[in-house]
Backbone as CSV, one residue per row, in Angstrom:
resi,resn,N_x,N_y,N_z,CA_x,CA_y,CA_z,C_x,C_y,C_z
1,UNK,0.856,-1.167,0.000,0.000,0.000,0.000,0.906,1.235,0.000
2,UNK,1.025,2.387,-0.961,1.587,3.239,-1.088,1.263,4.213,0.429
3,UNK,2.420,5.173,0.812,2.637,5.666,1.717,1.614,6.682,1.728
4,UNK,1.496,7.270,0.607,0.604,8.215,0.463,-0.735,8.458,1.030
5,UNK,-1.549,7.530,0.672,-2.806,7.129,0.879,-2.193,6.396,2.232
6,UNK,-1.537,5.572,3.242,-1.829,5.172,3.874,-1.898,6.964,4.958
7,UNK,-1.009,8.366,4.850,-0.584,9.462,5.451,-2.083,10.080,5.069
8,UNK,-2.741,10.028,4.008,-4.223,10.429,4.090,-5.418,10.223,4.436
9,UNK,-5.108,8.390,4.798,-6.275,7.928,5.905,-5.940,8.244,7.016
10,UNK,-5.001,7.857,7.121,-4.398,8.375,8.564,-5.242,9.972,9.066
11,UNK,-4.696,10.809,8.469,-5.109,12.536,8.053,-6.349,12.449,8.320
12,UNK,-7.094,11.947,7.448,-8.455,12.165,7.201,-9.393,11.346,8.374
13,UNK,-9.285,9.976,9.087,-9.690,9.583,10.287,-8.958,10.845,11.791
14,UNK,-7.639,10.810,11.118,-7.274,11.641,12.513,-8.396,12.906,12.472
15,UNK,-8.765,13.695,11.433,-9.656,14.754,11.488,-10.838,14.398,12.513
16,UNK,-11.998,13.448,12.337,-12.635,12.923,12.123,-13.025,12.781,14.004
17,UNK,-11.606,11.966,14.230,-11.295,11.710,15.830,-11.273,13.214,16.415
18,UNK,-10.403,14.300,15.739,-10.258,15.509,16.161,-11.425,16.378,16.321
19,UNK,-12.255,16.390,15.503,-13.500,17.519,15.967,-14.642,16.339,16.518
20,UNK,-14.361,14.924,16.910,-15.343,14.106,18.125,-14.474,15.161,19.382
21,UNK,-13.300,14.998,19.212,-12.479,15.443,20.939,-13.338,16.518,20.911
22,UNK,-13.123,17.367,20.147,-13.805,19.086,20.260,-15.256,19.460,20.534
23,UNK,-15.988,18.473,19.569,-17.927,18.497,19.647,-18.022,17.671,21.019
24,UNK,-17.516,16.960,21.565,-17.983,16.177,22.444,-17.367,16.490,23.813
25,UNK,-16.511,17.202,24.247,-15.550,18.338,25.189,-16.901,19.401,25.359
26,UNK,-17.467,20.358,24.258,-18.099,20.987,23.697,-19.479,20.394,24.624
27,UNK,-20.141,19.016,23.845,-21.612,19.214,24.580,-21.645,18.560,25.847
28,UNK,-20.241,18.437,26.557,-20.164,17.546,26.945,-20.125,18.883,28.644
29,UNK,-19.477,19.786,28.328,-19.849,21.025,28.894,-20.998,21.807,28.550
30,UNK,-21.447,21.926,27.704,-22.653,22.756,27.345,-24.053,22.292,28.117
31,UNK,-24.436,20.557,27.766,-25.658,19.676,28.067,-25.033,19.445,29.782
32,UNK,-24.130,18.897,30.435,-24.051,18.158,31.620,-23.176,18.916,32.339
33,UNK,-21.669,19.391,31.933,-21.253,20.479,33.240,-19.600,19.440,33.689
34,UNK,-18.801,20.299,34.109,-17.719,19.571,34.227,-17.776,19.512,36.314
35,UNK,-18.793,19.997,36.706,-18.531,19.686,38.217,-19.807,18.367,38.927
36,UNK,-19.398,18.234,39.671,-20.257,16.646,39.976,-21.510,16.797,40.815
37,UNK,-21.257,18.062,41.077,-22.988,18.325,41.043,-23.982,18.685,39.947
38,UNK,-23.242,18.958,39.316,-23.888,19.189,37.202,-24.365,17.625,36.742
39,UNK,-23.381,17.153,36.893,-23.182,15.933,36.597,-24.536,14.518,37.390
40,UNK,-24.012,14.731,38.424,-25.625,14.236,39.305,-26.544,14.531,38.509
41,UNK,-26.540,15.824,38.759,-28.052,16.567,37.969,-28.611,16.071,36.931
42,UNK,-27.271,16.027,36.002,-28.158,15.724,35.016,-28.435,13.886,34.653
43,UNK,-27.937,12.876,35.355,-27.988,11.666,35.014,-29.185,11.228,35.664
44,UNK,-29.451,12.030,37.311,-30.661,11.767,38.196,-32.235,11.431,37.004
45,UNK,-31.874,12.419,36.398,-33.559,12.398,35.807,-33.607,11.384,34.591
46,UNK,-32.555,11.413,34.423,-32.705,10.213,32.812,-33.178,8.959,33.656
47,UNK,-34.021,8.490,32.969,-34.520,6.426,33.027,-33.659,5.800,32.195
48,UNK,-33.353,4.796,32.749,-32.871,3.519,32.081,-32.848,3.185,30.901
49,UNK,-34.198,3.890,30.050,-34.828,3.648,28.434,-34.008,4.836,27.585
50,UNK,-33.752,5.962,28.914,-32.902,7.162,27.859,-31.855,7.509,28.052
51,UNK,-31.023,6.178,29.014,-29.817,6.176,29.185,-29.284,5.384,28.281
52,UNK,-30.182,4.402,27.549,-30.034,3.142,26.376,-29.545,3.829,25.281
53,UNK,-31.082,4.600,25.203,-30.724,5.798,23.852,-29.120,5.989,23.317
54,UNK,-28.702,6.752,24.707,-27.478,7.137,24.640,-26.359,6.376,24.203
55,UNK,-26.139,5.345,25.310,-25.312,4.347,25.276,-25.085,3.651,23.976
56,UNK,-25.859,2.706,23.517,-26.284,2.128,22.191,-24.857,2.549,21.128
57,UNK,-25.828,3.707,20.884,-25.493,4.438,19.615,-23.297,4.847,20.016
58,UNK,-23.210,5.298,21.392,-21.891,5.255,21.639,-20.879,3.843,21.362
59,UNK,-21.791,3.229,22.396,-20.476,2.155,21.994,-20.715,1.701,20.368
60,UNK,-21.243,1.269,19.507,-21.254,1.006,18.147,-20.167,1.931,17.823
61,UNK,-20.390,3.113,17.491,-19.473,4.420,16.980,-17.988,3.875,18.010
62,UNK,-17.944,4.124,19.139,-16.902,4.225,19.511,-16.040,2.754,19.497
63,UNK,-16.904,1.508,19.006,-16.035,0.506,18.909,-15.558,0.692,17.795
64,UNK,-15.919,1.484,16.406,-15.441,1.518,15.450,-14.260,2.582,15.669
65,UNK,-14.379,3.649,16.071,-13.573,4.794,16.263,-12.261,3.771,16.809
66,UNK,-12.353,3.322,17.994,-11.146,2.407,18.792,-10.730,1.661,18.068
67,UNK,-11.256,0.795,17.034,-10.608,-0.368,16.658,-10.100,0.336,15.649
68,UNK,-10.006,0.930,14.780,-9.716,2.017,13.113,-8.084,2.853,14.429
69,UNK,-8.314,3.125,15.506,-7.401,3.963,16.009,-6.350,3.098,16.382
70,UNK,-6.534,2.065,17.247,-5.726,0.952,17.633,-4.533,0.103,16.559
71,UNK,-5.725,0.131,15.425,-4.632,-0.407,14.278,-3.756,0.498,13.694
72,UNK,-4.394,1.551,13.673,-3.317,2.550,12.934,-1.819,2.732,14.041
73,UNK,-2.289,2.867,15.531,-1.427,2.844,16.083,-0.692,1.140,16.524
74,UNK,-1.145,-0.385,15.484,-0.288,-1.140,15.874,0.643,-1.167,14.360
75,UNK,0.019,-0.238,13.691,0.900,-0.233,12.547,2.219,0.676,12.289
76,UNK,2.108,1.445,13.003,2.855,2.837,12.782,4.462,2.126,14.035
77,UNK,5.247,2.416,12.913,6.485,2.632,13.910,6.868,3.302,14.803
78,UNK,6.933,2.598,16.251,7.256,4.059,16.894,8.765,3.824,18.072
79,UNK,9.698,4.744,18.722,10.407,4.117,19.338,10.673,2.570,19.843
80,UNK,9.459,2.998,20.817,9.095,1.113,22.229,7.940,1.134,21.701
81,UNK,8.054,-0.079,21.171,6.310,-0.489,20.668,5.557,-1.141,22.327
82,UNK,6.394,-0.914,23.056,5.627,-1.751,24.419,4.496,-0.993,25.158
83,UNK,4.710,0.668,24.451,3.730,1.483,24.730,2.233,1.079,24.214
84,UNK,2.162,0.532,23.072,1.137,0.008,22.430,-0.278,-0.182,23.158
85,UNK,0.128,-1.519,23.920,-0.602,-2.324,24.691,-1.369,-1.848,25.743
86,UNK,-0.193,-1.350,26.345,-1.041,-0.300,27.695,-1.601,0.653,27.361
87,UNK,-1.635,1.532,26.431,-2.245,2.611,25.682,-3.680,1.801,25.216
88,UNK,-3.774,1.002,25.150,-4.922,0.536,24.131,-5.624,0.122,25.356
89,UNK,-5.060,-0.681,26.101,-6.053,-1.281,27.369,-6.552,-0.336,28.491
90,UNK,-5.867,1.096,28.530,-6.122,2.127,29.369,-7.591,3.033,28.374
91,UNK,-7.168,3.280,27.008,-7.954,3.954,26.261,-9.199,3.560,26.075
92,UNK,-9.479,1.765,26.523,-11.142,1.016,26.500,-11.267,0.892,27.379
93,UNK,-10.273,0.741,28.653,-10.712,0.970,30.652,-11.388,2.351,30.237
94,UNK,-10.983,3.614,29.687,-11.290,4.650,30.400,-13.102,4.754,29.611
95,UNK,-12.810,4.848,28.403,-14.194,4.232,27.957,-15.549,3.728,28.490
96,UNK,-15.121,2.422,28.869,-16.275,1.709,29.443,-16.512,2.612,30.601
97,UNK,-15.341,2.539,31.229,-15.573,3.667,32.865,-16.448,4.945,32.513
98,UNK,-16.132,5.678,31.041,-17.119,6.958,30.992,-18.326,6.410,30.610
99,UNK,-18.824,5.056,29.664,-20.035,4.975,29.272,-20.808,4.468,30.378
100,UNK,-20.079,3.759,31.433,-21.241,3.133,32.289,-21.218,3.540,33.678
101,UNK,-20.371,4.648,33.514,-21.014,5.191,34.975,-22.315,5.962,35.213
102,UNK,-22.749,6.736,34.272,-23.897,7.250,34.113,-25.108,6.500,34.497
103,UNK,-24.873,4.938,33.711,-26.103,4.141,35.346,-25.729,4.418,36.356
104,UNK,-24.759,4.217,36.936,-24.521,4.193,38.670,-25.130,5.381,39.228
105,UNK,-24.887,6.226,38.335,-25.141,8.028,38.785,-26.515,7.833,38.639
106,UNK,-27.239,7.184,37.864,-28.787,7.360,37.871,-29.307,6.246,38.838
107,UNK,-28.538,5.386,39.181,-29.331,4.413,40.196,-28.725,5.377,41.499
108,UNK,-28.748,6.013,41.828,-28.247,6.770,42.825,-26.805,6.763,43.652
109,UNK,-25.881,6.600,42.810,-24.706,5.997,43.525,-23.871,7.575,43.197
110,UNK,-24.460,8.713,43.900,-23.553,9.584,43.608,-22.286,9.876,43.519
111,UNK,-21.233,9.196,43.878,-19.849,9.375,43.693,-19.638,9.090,42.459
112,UNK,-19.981,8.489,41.716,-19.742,7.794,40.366,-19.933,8.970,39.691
113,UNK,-20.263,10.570,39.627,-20.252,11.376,39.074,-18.728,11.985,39.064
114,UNK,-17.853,11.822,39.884,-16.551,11.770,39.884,-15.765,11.192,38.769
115,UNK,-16.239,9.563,39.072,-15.652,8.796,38.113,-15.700,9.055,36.770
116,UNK,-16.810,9.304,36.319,-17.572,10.327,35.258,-16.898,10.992,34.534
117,UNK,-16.127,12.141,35.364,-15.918,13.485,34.923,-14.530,12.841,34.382
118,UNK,-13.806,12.532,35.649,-12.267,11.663,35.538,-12.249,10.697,34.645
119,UNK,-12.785,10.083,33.852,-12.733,9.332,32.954,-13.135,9.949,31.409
120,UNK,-13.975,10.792,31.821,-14.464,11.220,30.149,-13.026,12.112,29.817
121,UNK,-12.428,12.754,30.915,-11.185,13.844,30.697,-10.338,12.630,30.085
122,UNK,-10.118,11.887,31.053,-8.956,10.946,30.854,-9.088,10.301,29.098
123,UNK,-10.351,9.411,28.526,-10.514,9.250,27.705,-9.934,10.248,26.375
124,UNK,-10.741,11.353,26.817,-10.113,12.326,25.242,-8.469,12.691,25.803
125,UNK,-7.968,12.615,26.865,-6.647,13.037,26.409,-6.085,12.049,25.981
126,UNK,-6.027,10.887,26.917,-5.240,9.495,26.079,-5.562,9.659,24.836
127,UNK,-6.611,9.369,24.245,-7.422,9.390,22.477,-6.757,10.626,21.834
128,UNK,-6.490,11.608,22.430,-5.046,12.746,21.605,-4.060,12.271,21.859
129,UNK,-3.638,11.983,22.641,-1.900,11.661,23.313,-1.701,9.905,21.912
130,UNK,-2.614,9.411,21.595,-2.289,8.122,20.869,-2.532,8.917,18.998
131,UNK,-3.257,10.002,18.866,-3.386,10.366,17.739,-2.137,11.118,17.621
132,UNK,-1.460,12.076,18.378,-0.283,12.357,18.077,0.873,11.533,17.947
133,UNK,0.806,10.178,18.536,2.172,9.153,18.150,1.586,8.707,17.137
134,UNK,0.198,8.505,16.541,0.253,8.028,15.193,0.470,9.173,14.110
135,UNK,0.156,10.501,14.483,0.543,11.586,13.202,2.466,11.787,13.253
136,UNK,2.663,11.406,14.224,4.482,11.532,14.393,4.838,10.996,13.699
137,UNK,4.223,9.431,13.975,5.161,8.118,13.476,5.041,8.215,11.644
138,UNK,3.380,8.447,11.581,3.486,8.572,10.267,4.420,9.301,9.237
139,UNK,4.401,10.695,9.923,5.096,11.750,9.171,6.620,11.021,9.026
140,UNK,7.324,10.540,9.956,8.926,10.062,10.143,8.843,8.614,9.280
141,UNK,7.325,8.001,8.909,7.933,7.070,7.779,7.545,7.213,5.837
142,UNK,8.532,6.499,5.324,8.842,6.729,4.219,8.002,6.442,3.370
């Protein structure tokens, strides 16, 4: 596969990943609030049927987003490939941790609005911190 096109999928998914970080940072402050009483607030009133809603449609998208990201980063050369692994298993810990705490927060387990906040942060920075070793690695190969 020519280099070219592999530096423009690359490009063109990295975009793609880049304004999810931004729209979803975005409603993610706008709709719910980055403090954990926002956060309570707003999971308290959702039911189970419109927490589905939500969920559903995330993990589908985001198993595709992860798995399209994961490969690019088991493909790309980079110093210690030993970073790989733990990057990938931290980036679907932090994941699941942001998609399913929002039950806990609605079955009333208020601390889990913590976990919440700390995980959705954690998620998009790892998910940049792995898109920049794949735009590095790319650019440095031939």
């Amino acid at each position: 596969m020519p280099v070219t096109f592999v530096r423009f999928a690359t490009a063109a998914f990295g975009f793609l990943i880049l304004g999810q970080f931004f729209v979803g940072a975005l409603l993610f402050y706008l709709l719910v609030g980055f403090s954990p009483h926002d956060v309570i607030e707003y999971y308290r009133i959702k039911s189970f049927h419109g927490l589905l809603e939500t969920l559903i449609p995330h993990f589908l998208f985001m198993a595709i987003a992860l798995m399209v990201t994961l490969h690019f980063l088991a493909f790309v050369q980079t110093k210690g490939n030993g970073e790989k692994v733990p990057l990938s298993h931290i980036l679907f810990g932090l994941f699941f941790l942001d998609q399913l705490s929002p039950v806990a927060i609605a079955q009333g387990l208020e601390s889990f609005a913590y976990l919440k906040i700390v995980s959705f942060v954690g998620f998009e920075l790892v998910l940049g911190w792995v898109w920049i070793i794949i735009f590095s690695a790319s650019l440095k190969s031939r």
